[in-house]
One Martini backbone bead per residue (centre of mass of N, CA, C, O) as a GRO file, in nm:
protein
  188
    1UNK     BB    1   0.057   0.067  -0.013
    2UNK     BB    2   0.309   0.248  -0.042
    3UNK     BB    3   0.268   0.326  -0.307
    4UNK     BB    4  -0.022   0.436  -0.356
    5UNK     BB    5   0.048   0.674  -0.119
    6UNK     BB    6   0.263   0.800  -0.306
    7UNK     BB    7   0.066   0.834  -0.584
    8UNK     BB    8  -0.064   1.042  -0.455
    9UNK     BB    9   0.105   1.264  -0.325
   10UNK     BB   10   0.223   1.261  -0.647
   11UNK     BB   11   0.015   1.259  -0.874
   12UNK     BB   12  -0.006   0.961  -0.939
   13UNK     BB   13  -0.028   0.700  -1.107
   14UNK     BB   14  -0.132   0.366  -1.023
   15UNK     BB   15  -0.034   0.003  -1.043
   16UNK     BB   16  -0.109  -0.255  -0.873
   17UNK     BB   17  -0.068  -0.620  -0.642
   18UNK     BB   18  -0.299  -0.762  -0.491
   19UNK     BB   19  -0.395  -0.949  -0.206
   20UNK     BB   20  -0.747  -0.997  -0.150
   21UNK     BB   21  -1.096  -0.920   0.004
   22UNK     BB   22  -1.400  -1.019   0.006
   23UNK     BB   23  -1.656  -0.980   0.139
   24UNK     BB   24  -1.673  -1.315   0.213
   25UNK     BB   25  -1.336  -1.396   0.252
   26UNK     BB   26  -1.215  -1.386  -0.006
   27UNK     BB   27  -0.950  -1.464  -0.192
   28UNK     BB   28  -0.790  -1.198  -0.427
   29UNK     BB   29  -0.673  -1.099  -0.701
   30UNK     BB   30  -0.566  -0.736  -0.761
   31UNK     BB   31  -0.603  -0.506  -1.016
   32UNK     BB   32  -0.473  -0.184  -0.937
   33UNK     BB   33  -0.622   0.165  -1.038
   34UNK     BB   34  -0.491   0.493  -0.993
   35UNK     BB   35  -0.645   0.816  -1.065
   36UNK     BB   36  -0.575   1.135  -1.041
   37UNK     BB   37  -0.807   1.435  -0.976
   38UNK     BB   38  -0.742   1.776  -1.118
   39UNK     BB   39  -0.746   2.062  -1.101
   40UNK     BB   40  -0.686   2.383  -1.206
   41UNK     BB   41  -0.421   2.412  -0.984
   42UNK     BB   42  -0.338   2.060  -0.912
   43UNK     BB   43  -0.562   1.937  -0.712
   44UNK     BB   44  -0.650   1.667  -0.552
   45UNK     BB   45  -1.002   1.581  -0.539
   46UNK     BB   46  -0.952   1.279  -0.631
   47UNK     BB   47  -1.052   0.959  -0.744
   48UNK     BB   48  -0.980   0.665  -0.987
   49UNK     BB   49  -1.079   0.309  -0.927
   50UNK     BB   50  -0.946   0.053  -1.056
   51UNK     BB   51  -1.094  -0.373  -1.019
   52UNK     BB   52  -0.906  -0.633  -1.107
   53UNK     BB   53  -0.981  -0.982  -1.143
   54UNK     BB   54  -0.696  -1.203  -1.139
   55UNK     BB   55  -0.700  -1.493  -1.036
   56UNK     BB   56  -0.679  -1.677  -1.314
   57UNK     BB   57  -0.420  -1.587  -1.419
   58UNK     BB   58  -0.259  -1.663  -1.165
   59UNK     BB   59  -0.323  -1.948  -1.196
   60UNK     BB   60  -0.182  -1.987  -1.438
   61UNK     BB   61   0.098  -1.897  -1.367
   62UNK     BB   62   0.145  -2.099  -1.184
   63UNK     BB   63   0.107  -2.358  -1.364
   64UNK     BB   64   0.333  -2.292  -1.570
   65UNK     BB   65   0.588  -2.294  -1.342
   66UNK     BB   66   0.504  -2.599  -1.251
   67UNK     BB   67   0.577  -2.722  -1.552
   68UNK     BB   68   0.843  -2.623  -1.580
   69UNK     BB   69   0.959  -2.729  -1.303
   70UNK     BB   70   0.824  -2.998  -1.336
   71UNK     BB   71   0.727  -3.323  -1.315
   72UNK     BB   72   0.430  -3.448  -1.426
   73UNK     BB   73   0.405  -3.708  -1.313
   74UNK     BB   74   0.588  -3.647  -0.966
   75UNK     BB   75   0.615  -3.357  -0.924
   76UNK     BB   76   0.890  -3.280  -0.918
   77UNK     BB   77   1.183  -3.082  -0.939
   78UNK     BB   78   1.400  -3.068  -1.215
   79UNK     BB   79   1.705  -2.982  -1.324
   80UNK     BB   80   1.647  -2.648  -1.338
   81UNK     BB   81   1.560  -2.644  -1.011
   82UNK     BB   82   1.784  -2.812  -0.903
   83UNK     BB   83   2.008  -2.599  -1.001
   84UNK     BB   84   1.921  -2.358  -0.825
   85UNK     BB   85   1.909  -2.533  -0.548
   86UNK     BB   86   2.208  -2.599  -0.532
   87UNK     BB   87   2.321  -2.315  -0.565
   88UNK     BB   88   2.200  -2.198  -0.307
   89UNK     BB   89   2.338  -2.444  -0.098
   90UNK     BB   90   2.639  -2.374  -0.160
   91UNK     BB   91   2.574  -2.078  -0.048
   92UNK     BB   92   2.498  -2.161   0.270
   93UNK     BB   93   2.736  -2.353   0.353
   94UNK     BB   94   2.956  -2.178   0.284
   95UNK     BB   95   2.834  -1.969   0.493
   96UNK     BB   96   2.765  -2.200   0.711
   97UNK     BB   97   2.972  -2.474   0.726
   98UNK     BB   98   2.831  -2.660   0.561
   99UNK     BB   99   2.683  -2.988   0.452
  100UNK     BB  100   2.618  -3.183   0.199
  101UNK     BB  101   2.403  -3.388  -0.019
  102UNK     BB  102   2.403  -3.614  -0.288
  103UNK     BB  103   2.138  -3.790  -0.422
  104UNK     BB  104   2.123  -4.119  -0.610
  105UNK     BB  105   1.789  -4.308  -0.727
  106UNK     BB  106   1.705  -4.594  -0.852
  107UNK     BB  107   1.526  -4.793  -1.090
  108UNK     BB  108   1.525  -5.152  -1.128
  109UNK     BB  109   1.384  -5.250  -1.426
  110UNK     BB  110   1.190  -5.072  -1.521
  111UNK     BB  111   1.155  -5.177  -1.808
  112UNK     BB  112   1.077  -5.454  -1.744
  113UNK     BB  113   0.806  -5.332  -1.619
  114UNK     BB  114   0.693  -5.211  -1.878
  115UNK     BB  115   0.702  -5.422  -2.065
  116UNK     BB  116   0.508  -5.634  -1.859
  117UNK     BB  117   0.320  -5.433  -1.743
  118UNK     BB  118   0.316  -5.145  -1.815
  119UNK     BB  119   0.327  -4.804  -1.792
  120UNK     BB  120   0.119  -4.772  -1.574
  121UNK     BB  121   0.335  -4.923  -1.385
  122UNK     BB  122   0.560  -4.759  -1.392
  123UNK     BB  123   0.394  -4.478  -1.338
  124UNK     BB  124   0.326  -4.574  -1.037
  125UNK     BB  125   0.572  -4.620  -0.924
  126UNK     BB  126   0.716  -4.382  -0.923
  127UNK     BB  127   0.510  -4.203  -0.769
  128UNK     BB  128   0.576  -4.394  -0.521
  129UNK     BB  129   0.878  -4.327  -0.467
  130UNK     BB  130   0.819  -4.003  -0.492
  131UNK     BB  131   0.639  -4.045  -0.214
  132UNK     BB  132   0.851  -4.159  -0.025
  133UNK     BB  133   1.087  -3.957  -0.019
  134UNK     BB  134   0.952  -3.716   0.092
  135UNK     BB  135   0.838  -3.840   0.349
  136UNK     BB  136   1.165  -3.850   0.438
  137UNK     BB  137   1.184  -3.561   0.419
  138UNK     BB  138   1.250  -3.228   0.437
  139UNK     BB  139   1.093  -2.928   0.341
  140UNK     BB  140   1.375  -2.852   0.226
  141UNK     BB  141   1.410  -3.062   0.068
  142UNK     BB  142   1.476  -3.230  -0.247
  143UNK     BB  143   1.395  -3.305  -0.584
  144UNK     BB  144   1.463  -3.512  -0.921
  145UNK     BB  145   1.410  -3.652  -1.237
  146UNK     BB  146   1.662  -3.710  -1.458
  147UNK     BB  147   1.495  -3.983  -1.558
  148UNK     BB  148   1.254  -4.197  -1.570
  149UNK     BB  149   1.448  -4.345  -1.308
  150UNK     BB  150   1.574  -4.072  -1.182
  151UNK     BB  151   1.646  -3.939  -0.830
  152UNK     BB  152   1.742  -3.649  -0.701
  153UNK     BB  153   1.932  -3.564  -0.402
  154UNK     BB  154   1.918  -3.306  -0.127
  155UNK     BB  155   2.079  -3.259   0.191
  156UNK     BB  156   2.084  -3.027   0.469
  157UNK     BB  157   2.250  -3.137   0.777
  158UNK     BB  158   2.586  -3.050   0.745
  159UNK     BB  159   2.911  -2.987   0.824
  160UNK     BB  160   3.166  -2.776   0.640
  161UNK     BB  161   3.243  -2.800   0.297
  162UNK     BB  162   3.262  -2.716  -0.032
  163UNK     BB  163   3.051  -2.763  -0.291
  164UNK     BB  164   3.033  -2.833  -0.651
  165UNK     BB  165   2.789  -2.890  -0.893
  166UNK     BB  166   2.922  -3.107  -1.059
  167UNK     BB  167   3.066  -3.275  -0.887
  168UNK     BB  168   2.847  -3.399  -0.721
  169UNK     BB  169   2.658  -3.508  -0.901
  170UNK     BB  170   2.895  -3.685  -1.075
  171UNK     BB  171   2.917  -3.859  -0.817
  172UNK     BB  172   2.657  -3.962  -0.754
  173UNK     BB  173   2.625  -4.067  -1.025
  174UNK     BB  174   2.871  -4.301  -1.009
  175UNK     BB  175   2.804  -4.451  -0.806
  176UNK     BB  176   2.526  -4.559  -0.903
  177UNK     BB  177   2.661  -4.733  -1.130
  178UNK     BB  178   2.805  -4.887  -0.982
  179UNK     BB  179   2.609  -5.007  -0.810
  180UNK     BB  180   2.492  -5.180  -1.087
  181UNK     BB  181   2.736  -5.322  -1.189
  182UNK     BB  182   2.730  -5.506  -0.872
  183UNK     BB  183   2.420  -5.592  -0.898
  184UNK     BB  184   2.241  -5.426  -0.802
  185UNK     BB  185   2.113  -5.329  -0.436
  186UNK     BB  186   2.310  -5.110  -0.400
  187UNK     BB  187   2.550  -4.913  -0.236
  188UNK     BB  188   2.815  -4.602  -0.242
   0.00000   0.00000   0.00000
């Protein structure tokens, strides 16, 4: 509301985003236009405002903001969005001298389980997987699907030294494959 009485002070029009509450107590976005009315020697005698529920604009704008940054299947956060959350942790833990990591999860023979059970079946798993790890996680920690099978976890609760992201990654990358290697089913 400070820029609208500021915009009112210098007899400037104000066009700002609010959420406000309707009558009835409900929120809703409103787009917020008032133009000041001067008379003959520059004084303002009142204002004009319009005022325009855009609800329905930003609730689109936010879906469109959620299909960019997460995956559709299992809504986690994409490659793009977990990139930028984990520059992010980066810059935390090195401010914090915290220590994260970046776990690397498979789902083992997805492509199996897709040829003989059928895709609804393996998306099916996928999003049981990544409803099970959400719930291991807390509301900082993220994670994000890599490719089909594949979901990358970052975690904060250690402290220490910094790490870069393409190197944790790859780390990360690394060992999982490893772990496949040794025959599915194991840990590196």
């Amino acid at each position: 509301m400070g820029k609208v009485l500021e915009g009112l002070r210098l007899r400037c029009e104000v066009r700002v985003l609010l959420h406000n509450y309707r009558k009835d107590g409900g929120l809703f976005w409103n787009d917020l236009f008032i133009a000041p009315v001067l008379d003959g020697h520059g004084d303002m005698t009142h204002s004009v405002m319009i005022v325009h529920d855009v609800s329905a604009v930003i609730a689109q704008q936010d879906d469109l903001r959620k299909l960019a940054n997460h995956d559709a299947l299992t809504g986690l956060p994409n490659r793009i969005l977990f990139g930028e959350r984990l520059a992010r942790v980066i810059v935390d833990s090195t401010r914090e001298r915290r220590r994260f990591i970046v776990l690397f999860a498979d789902v083992d023979e997805l492509k199996y389980i897709n040829d003989t059970l059928g895709h609804t079946a393996g998306d099916e798993l996928l999003r049981n997987v990544a409803t099970r790890l959400q719930s291991c996680l807390r509301a900082d920690d993220r994670e994000r699907p890599r490719a089909a099978h594949h979901m990358q976890h970052r975690c904060q609760s250690f402290s220490g030294r910094r790490e870069e992201i393409g190197r944790s990654v790859e780390t990360a990358d690394q060992a999982m494959y490893r772990a496949k290697r040794v025959g599915r089913s194991s840990v590196h």
